[in-house]
N, CA, C and O of each residue as an XYZ file, in Angstrom:
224
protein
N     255.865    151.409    119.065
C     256.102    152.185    117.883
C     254.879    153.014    117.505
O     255.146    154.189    117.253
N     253.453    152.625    117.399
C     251.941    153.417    117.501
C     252.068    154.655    118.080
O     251.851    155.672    117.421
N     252.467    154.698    119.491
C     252.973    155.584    120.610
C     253.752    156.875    119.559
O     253.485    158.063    119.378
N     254.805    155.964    119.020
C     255.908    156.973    118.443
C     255.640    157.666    117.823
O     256.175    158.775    117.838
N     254.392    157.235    116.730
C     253.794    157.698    115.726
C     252.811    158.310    115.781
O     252.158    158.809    114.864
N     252.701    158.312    116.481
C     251.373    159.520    117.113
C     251.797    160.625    117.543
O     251.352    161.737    117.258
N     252.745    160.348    118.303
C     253.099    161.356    118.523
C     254.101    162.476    118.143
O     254.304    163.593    118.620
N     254.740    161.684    116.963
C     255.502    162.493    115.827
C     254.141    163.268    115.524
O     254.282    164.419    115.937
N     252.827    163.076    114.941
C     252.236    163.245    114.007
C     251.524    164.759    114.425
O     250.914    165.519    113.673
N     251.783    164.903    115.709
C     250.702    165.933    116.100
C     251.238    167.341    116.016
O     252.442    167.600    116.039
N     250.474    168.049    115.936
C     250.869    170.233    115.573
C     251.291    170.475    117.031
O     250.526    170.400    117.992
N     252.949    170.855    117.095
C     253.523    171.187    118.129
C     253.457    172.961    118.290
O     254.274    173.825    117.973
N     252.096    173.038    118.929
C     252.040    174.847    118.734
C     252.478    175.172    120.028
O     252.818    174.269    120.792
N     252.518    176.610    120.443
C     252.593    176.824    121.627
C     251.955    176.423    122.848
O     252.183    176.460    124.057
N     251.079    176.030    122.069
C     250.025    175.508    123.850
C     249.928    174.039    124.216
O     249.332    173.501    125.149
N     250.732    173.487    123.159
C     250.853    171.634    123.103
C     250.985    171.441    124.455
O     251.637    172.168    125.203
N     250.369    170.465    124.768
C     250.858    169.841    126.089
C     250.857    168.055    125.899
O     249.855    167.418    125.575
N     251.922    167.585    126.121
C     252.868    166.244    125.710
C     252.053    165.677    126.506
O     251.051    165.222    125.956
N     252.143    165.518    127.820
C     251.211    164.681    129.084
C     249.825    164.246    128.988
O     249.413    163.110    129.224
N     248.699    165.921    128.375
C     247.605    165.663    127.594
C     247.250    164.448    126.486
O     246.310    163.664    126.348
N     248.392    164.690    125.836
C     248.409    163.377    124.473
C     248.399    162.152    125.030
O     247.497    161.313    125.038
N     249.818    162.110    125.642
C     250.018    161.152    126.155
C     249.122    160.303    127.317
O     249.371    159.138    127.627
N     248.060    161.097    127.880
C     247.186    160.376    129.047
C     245.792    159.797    127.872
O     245.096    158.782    127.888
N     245.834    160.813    127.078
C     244.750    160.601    126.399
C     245.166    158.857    125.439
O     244.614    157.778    125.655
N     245.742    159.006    124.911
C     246.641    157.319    124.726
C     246.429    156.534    125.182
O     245.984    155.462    124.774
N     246.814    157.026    126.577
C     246.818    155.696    127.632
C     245.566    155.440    128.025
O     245.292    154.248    128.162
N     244.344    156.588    128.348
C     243.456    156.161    128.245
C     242.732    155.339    127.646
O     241.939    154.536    128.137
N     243.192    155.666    125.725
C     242.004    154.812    125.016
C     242.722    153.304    125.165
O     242.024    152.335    124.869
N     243.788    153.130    125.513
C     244.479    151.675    125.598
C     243.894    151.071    126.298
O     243.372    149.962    126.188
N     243.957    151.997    127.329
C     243.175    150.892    128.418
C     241.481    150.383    128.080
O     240.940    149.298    128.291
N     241.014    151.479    127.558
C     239.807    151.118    127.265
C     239.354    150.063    126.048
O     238.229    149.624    125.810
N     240.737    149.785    125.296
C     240.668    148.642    124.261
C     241.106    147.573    124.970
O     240.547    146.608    124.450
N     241.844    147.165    125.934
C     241.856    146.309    127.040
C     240.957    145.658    127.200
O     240.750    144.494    126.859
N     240.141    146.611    127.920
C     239.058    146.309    128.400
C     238.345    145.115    127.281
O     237.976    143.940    127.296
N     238.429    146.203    126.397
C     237.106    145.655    125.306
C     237.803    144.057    124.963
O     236.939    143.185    124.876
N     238.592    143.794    124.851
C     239.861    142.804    124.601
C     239.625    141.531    125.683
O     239.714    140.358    125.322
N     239.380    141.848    126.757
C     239.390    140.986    127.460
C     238.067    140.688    128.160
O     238.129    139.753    128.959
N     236.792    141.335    128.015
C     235.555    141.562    128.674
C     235.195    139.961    128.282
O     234.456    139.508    129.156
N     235.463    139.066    127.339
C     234.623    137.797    127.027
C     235.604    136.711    127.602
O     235.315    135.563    127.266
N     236.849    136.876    128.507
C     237.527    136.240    129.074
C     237.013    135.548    130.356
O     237.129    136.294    131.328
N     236.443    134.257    130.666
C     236.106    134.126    131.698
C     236.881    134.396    132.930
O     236.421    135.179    133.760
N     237.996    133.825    133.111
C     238.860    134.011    134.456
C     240.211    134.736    133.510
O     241.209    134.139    133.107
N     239.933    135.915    133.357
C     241.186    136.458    133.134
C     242.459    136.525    134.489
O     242.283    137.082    135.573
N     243.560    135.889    134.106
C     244.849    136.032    135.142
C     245.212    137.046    135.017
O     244.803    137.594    133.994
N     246.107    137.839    135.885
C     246.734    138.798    136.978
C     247.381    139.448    135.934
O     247.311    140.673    135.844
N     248.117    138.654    134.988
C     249.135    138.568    133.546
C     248.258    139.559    133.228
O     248.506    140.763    133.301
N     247.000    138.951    132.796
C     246.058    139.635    131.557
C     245.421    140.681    131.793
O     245.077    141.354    130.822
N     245.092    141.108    133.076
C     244.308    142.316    133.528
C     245.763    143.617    133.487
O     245.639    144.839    133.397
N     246.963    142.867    133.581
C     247.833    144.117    134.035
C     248.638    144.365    132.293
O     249.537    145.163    132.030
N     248.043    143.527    131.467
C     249.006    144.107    130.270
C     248.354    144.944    129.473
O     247.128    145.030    129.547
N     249.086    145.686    128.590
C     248.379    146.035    127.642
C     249.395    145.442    126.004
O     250.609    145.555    125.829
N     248.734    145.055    125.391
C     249.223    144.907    123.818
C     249.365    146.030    122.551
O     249.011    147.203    122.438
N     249.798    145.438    121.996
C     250.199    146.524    120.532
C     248.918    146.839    120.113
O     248.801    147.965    119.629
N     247.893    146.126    120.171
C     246.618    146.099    119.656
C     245.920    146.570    120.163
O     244.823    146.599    119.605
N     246.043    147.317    121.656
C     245.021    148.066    122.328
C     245.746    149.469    122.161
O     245.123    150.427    122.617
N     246.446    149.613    121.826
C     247.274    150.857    121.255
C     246.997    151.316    119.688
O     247.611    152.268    119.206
């Protein structure tokens, strides 16, 4: 739903590009991942491949 709302939220001008937004997203997700799981000693297979509401 974060996703949804973001992306309702943004100025759809002529030069918008959807994919841009959208990588940029996925980027910072992953990078809250990261941050999310860096004090995990043996993170499982589960945990490296998800992402949560909270890294969004």
């Amino acid at each position: 739903m974060e996703v949804a709302r973001q992306l309702r939220a943004i100025d759809r001008s002529s030069s918008f590009g959807n994919a841009r937004v959208v990588r940029q997203i996925f980027e910072k997700a992953v990078t809250n991942q990261a941050r999310r799981i860096r004090n995990v000693s043996l993170p499982t297979r589960a945990v490296l491949m998800t992402l949560e509401a909270s890294d969004i």
